[in-house]
NULOTI-22168 format. One record per residue (C-alpha): x, y, z; residue in one letter; residue number from 1. Coordinates in Angstrom, 1 decimal. Layout:
REM NULOTI-22168
REC       c1       c2       c3   residuo   num
REC        X        Y        Z         A   NUM
...
***
This chain:
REM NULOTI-22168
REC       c1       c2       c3   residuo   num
REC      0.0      0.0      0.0         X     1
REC      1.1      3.3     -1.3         X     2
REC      0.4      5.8      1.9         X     3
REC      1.4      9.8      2.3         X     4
REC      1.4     11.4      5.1         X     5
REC     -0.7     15.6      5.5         X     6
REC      1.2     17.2      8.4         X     7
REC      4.8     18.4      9.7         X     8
REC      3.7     18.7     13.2         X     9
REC      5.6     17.7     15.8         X    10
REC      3.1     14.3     16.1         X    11
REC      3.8     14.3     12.3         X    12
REC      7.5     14.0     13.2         X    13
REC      7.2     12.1     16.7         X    14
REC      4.9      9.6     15.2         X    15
REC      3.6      9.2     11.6         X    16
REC      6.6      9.6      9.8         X    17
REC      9.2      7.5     11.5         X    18
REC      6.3      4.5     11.6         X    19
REC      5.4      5.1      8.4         X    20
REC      8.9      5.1      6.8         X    21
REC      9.8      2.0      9.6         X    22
REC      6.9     -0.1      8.1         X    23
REC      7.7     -3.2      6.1         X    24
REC      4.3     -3.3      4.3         X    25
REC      3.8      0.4      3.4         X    26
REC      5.6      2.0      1.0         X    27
REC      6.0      5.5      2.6         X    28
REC      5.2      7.8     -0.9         X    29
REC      5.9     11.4      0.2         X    30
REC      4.7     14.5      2.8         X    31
REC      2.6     17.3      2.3         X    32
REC      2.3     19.9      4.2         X    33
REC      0.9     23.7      4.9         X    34
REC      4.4     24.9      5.6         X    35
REC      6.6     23.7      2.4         X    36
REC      9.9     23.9      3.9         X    37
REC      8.6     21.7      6.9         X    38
REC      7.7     19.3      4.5         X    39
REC     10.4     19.3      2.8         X    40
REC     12.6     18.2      5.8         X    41
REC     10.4     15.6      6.9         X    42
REC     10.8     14.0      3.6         X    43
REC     14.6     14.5      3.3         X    44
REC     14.8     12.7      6.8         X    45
REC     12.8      9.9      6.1         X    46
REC     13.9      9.2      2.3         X    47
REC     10.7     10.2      0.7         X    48
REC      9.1     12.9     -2.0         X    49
REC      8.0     16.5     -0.3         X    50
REC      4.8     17.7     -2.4         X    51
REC      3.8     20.9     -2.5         X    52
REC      0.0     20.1     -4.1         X    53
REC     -2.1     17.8     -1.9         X    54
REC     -3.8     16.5     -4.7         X    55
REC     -1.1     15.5     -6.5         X    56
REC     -0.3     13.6     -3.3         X    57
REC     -3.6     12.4     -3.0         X    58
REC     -3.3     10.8     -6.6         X    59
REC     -0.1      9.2     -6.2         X    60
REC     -1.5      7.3     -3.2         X    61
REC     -3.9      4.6     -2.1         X    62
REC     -4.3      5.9      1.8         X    63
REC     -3.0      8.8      3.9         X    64
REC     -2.3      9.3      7.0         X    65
REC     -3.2     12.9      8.7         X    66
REC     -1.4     14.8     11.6         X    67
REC     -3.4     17.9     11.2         X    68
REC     -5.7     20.4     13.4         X    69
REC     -9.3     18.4     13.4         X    70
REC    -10.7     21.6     11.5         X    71
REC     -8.4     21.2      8.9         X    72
REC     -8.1     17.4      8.8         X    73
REC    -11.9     17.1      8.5         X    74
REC    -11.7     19.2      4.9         X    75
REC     -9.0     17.7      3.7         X    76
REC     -9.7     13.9      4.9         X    77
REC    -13.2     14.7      2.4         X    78
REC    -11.1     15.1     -0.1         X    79
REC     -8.9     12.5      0.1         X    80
REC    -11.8     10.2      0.6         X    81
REC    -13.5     11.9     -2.3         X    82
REC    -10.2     10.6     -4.5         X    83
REC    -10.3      7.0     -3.1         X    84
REC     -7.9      7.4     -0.5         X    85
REC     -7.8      5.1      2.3         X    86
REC     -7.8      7.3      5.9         X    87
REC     -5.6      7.1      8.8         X    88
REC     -6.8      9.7     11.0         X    89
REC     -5.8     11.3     14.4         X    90
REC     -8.2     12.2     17.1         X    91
REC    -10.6     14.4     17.5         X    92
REC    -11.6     13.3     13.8         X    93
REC    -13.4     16.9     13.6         X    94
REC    -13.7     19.9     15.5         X    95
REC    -17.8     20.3     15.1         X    96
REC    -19.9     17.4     14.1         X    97
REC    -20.7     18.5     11.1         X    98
REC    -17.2     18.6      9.9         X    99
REC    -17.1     14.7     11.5         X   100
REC    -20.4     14.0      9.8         X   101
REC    -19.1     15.3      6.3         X   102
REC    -16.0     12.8      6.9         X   103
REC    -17.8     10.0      8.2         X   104
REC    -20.4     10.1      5.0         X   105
REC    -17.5     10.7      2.7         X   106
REC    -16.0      7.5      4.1         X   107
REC    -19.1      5.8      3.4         X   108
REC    -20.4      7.1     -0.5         X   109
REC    -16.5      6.5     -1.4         X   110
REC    -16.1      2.9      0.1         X   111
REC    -12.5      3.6      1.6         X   112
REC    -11.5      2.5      5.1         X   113
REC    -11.0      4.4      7.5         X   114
REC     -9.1      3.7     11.6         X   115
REC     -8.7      6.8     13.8         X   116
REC     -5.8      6.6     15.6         X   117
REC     -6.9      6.5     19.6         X   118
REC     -3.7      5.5     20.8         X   119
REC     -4.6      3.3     23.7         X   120
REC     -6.8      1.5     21.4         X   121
REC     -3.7      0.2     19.7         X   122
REC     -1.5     -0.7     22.7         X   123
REC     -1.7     -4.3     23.6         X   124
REC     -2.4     -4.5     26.9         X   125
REC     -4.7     -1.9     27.8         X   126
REC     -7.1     -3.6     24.1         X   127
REC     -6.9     -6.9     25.6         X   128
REC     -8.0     -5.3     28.9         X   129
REC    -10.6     -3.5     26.9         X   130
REC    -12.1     -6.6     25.2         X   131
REC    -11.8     -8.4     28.5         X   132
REC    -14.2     -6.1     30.0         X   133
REC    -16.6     -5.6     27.4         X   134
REC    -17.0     -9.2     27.3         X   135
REC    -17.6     -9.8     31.1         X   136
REC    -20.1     -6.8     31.4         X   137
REC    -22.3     -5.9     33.9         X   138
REC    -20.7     -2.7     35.0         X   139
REC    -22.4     -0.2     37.6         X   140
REC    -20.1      2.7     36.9         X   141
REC    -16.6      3.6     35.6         X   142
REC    -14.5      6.3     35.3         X   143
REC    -11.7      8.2     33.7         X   144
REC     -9.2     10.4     34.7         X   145
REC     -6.9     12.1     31.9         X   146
REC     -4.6     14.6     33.2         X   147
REC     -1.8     16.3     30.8         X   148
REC      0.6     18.6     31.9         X   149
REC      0.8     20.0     28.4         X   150
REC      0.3     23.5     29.8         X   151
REC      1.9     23.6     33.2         X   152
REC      5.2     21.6     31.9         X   153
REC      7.9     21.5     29.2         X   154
REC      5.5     20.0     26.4         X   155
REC      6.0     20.5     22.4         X   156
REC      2.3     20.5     22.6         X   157
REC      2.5     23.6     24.3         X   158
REC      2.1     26.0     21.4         X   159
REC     -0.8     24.1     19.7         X   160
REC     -3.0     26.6     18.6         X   161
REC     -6.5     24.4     18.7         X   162
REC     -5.5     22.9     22.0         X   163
REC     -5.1     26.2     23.6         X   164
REC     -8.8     27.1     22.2         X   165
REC    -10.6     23.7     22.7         X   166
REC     -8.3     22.5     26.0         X   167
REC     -8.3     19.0     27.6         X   168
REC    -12.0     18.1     26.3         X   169
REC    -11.3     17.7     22.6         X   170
REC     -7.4     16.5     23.2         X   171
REC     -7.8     14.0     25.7         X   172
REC    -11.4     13.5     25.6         X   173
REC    -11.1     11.1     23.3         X   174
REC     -8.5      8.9     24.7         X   175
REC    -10.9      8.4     27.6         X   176
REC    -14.3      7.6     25.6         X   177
REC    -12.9      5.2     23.6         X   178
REC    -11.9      2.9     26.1         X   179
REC    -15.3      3.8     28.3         X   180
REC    -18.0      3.3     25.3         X   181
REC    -16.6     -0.3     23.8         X   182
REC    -16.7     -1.5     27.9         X   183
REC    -19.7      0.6     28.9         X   184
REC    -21.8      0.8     25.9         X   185
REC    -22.9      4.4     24.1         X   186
REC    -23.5      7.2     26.0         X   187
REC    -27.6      8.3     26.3         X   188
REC    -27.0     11.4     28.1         X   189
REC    -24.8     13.8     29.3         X   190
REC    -26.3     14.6     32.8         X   191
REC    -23.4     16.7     34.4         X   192
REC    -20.4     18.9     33.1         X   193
REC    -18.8     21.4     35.1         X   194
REC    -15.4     23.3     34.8         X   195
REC    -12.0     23.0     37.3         X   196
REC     -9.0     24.8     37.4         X   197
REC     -7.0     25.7     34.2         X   198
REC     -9.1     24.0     31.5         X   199
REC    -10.0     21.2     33.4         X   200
REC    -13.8     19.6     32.5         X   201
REC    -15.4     17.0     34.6         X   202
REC    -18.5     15.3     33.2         X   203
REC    -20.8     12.7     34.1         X   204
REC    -22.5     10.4     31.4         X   205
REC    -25.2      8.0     31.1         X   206
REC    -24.6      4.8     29.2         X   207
REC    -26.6      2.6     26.8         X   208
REC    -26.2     -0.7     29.3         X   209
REC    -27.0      0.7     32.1         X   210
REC    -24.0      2.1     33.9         X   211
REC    -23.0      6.1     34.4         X   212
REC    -19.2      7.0     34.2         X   213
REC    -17.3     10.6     35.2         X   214
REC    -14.3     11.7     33.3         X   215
REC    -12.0     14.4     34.7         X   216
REC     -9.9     16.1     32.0         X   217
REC     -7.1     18.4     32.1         X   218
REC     -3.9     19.8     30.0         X   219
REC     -3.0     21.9     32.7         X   220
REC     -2.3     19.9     36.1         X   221
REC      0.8     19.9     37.3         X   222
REC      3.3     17.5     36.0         X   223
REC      3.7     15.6     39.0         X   224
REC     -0.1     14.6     38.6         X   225
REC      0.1     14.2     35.1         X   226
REC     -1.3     10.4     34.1         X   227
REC     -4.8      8.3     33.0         X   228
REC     -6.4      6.0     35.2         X   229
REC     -9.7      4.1     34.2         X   230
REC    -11.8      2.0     36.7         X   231
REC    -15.2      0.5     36.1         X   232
REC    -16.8     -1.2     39.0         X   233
REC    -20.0     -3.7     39.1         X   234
REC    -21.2     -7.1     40.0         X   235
REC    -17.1     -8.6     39.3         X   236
REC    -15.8     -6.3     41.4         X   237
REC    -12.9     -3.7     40.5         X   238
REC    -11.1     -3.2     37.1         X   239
REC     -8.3     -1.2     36.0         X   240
REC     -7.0     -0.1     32.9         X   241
REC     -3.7     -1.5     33.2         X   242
REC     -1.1      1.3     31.8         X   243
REC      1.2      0.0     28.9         X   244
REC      4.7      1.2     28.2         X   245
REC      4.4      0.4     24.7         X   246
REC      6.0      4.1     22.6         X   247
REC      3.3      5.7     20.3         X   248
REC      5.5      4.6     17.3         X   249
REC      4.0      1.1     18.2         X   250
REC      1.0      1.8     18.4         X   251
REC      0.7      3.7     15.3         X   252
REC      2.5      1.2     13.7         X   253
REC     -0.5     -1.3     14.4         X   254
REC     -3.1      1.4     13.7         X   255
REC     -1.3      1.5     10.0         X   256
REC     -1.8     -2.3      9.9         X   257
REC     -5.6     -2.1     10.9         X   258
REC     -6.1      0.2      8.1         X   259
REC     -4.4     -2.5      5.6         X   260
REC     -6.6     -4.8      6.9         X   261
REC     -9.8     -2.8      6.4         X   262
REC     -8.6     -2.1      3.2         X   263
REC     -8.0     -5.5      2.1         X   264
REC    -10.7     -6.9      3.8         X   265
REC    -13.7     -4.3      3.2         X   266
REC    -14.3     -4.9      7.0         X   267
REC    -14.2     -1.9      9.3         X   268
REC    -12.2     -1.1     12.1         X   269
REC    -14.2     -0.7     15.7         X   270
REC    -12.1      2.6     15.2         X   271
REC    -13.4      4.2     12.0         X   272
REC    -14.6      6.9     11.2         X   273
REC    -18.2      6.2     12.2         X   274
REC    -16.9      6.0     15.9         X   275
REC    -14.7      9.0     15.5         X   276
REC    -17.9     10.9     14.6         X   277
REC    -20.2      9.0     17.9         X   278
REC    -16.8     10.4     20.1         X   279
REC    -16.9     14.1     18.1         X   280
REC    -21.0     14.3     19.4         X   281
REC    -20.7     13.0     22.3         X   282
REC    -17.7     15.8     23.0         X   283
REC    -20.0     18.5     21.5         X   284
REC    -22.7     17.3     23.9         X   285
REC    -20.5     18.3     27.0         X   286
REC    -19.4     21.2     25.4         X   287
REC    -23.0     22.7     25.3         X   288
REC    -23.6     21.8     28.2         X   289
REC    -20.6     23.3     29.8         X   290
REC    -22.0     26.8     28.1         X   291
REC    -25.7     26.0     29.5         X   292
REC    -24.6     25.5     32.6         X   293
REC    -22.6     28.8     32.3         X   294
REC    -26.4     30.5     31.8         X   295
REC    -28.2     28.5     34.3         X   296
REC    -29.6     25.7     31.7         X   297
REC    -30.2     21.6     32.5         X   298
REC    -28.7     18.3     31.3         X   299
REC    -27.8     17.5     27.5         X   300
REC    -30.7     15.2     26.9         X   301
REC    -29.7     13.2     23.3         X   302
REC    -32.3     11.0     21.0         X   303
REC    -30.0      8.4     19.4         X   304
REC    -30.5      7.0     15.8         X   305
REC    -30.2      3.5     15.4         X   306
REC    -26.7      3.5     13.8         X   307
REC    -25.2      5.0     17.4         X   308
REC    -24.5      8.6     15.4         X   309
REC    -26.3     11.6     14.6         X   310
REC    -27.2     12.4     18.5         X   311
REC    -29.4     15.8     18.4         X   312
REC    -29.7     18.1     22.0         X   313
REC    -33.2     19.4     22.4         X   314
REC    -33.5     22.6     22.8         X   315
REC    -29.9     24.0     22.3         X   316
REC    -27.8     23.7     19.7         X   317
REC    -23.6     22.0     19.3         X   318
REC    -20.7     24.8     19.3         X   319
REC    -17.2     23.9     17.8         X   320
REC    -14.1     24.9     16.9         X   321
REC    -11.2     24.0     15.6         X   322
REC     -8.5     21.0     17.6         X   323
REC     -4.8     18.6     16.3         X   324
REC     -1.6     20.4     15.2         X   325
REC      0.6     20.8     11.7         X   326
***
């Protein structure tokens, strides 16, 4: 499989690149990016073509990879799908749910695959716990604590633009939903969100099977609190995300392998596109309701479609912005 990769970020060069130039099975086809010179380096340091026309890219290619802001990945992910492209995508898939809707449906009309790359969804350990738990069920309650130290600590996240705008919720937000909704079930309702300090969001959620969960979120705790913890509790007792110390290199590495295999296979990937979209409403859901509660308003009450996306809040309306970085 011929792959590219959109991005020069520093998760661009962290990441994508050296897995994708490390891959046996991928033939690594160039970079494109919104700063040409960035591109060009990336490329030089990993042995492959710089392009300065992302659709040229896009036509020399069978899939790409994408380290770009969600505003900006959403647009250009349409297009890629919209020239057959195959889609390995970074979390938050979009910034609003529209954008992740107008991915999601491109996905779908083009008939390309499509993985979203939630990291801990691609570290061995903490899947197998994952599938270990969704399998045993009967959970009461659960929840998830991701705490960055992205603003309070030497990060090279620091000067993201979209995570200084849209903060822990649509950065780490993600990490913690897709390990709670595969072991918990969807989420029916957002009953609770409330600020903390720095841009730290707590929320409570109702889920599908039964059970209500509470994620605490923050870029900005101090580094010596820094870390994720995920507990659910019901009638087996106590579980525990068990942390992994697999590198992200890994883990994308595997996530480029899921795509092959969706690809080759026409089946999807638990983390396509379609779930990056049911994680993008479910983080516009606590977003409203974070500004409701700032005006005195209730809970985020959500009617769910029988596909698990396209979640609609009565009597209010989503808000987004942009969220990854080039």
């Amino acid at each position: 499989m011929r792959i590219g990769l959109l991005g020069t970020g520093p998760w661009a060069r962290m990441v994508h690149a050296p897995a994708l130039s490390g891959h046996d099975g991928l033939d690594f086809a160039g970079v494109w990016g919104r700063r040409t010179a960035a591109a060009e380096e990336l490329a030089a340091r990993h042995g492959t073509r710089a392009y300065d026309d992302v659709d040229a890219l896009l036509a020399d290619v069978d899939a790409v990879a994408v380290a770009l802001p969600p505003d900006v990945q959403a647009e250009l992910a349409v297009r890629a799908a919209r020239a057959r492209c195959h889609l390995l995508l970074d979390k938050p898939l979009a910034a609003t749910v529209a954008g992740g809707r107008a991915v999601a449906e491109a996905v779908r009309e083009s008939e390309v695959a499509s993985v979203v790359f939630f990291t801990t969804r691609f570290q061995t350990a903490p899947q197998a716990w994952i599938d270990e738990q969704a399998k045993r069920g009967g959970w009461f309650t659960g929840r998830a604590q991701w705490l960055g130290a992205v603003f309070s600590g030497d990060s090279p996240f620091a000067a993201s633009p979209w995570r200084r705008e849209k903060g822990a919720l649509w950065d780490v937000g993600p990490h913690a939903l897709s390990v709670l909704l595969p072991v918990l079930g969807d989420v029916r309702r957002v009953s609770a969100a409330a600020p903390g300090p720095g841009d730290t969001v707590h929320a409570v959620l109702d889920h599908t099977g039964g059970a209500s969960s509470t994620l605490t979120l923050s870029l900005t705790a101090p580094p010596a609190a820094a870390g994720a913890t995920v507990e659910v509790r019901g009638a087996a007792g106590a579980a525990v995300l068990p942390e992994d110390s697999e590198e992200a290199v890994t883990a994308f590495t595997r996530a480029a392998d899921a795509l092959a295999d969706a690809a080759r296979t026409g089946r999807p990937h638990p983390c396509d596109a379609a779930f990056g979209l049911r994680v993008t409403e479910i983080l516009a859901d606590v977003e409203t309701l974070l500004d409701r509660t700032e005006h005195g308003f209730g809970a985020a009450d959500a009617d769910q479609s029988p596909h698990g996306v396209g979640v609609e809040i009565r009597d209010g309306a989503r808000g987004g912005s942009a969220a990854a970085a080039d």
